[in-house]
Every structure is written in C-alpha cells, then in structure tokens.
C-alpha positions as CSV (number, residue, x, y, z in Angstrom):
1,X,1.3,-11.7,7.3
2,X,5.0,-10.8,8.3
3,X,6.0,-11.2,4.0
4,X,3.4,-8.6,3.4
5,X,4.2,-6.2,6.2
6,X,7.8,-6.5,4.9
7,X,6.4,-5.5,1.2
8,X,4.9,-2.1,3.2
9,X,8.1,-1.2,4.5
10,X,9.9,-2.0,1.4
11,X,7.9,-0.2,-0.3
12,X,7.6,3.2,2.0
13,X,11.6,3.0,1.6
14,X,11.7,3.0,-2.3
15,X,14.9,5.1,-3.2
16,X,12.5,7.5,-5.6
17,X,13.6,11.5,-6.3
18,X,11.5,14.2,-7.5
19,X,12.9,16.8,-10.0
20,X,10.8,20.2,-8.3
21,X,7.1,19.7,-10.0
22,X,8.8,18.0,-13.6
23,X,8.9,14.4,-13.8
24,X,12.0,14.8,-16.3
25,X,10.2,11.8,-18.0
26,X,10.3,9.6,-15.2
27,X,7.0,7.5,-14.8
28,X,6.5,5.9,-11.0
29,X,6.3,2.1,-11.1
30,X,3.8,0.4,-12.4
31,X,2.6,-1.6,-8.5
32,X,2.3,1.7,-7.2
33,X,-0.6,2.9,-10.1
34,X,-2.8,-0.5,-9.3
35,X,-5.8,0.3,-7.2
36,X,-5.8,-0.8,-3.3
37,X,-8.0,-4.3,-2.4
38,X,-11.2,-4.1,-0.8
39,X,-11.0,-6.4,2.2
40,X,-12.7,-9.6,2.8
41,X,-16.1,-9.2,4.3
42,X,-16.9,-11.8,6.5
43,X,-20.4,-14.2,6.2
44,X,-23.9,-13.2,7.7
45,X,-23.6,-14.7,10.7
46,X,-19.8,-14.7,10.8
47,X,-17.9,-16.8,13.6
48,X,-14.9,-15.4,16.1
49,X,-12.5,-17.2,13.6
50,X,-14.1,-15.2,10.7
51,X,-14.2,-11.9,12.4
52,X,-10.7,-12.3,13.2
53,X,-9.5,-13.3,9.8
54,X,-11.4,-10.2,8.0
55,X,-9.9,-8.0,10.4
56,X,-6.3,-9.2,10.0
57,X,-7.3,-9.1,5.8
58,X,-8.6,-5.6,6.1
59,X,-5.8,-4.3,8.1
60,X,-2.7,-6.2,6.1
61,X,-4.8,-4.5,2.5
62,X,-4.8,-1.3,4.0
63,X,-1.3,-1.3,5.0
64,X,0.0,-2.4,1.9
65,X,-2.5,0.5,0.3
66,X,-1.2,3.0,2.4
67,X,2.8,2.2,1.8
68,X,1.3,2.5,-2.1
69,X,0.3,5.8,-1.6
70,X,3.3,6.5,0.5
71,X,5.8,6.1,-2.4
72,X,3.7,7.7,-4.5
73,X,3.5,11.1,-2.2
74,X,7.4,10.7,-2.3
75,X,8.0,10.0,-6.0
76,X,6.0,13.2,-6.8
77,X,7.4,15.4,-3.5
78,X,10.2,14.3,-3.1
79,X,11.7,15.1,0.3
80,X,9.9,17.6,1.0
C-alpha cells in the first residue's frame, strides 16, 4: 500500500507546464491517458477480512485515479 500511495504523490508532483490553451505539440504521458480500476467487489456473503481488503482496494484505486487526473488538470492548466 505505502509503494502505491508513493506512485500518487509522485505523480500529483510531475514537473508538467502548460503553454496558455496550445499544447506546442506536447502530448501528456501515456499512464496518465489509461482509464482508472474498478475496485474489487467483495463475495456475497463477504467476511470482516474481505470487507476490509475491498475497502483498502477501492480506496488505494481511487487514489491512484485521482493523482491521474491530478496531473492531467496540471498538464493542460498549468499553474493556474
């Protein structure tokens, strides 16, 4: 879990610069353009152990989605 939070701060921190609304031919990186995982669901009648590990799934895929969209915002806005 800790190797994958430290891919969502890397990745909110990607040194990426806008040019006002041209790209100046500059394409954003090819991780950031994959589409986010859907989170393990957990069985029918799912245990505490179960519960626990979807949770912790859903919450490290949406992390990792959300820095994605993160450096995206920034790669097209800039620091603005």
């Amino acid at each position: 879990m800790r190797q994958l939070l430290r891919l969502a701060g890397l990745l909110c921190v990607m040194p990426l610069t806008a040019c006002g609304t041209s790209l100046g031919g500059r394409h954003p990186d090819a991780s950031l353009l994959t589409k986010c995982e859907r989170p393990i669901a957990p069985s029918d009648n799912p245990t505490d152990n179960e519960v626990a590990n979807a949770w912790n799934d859903a919450v490290e895929k949406y992390l990792i989605c959300e820095a994605k969209h993160d450096a995206l915002v920034y790669f097209f806005n800039g620091d603005k």
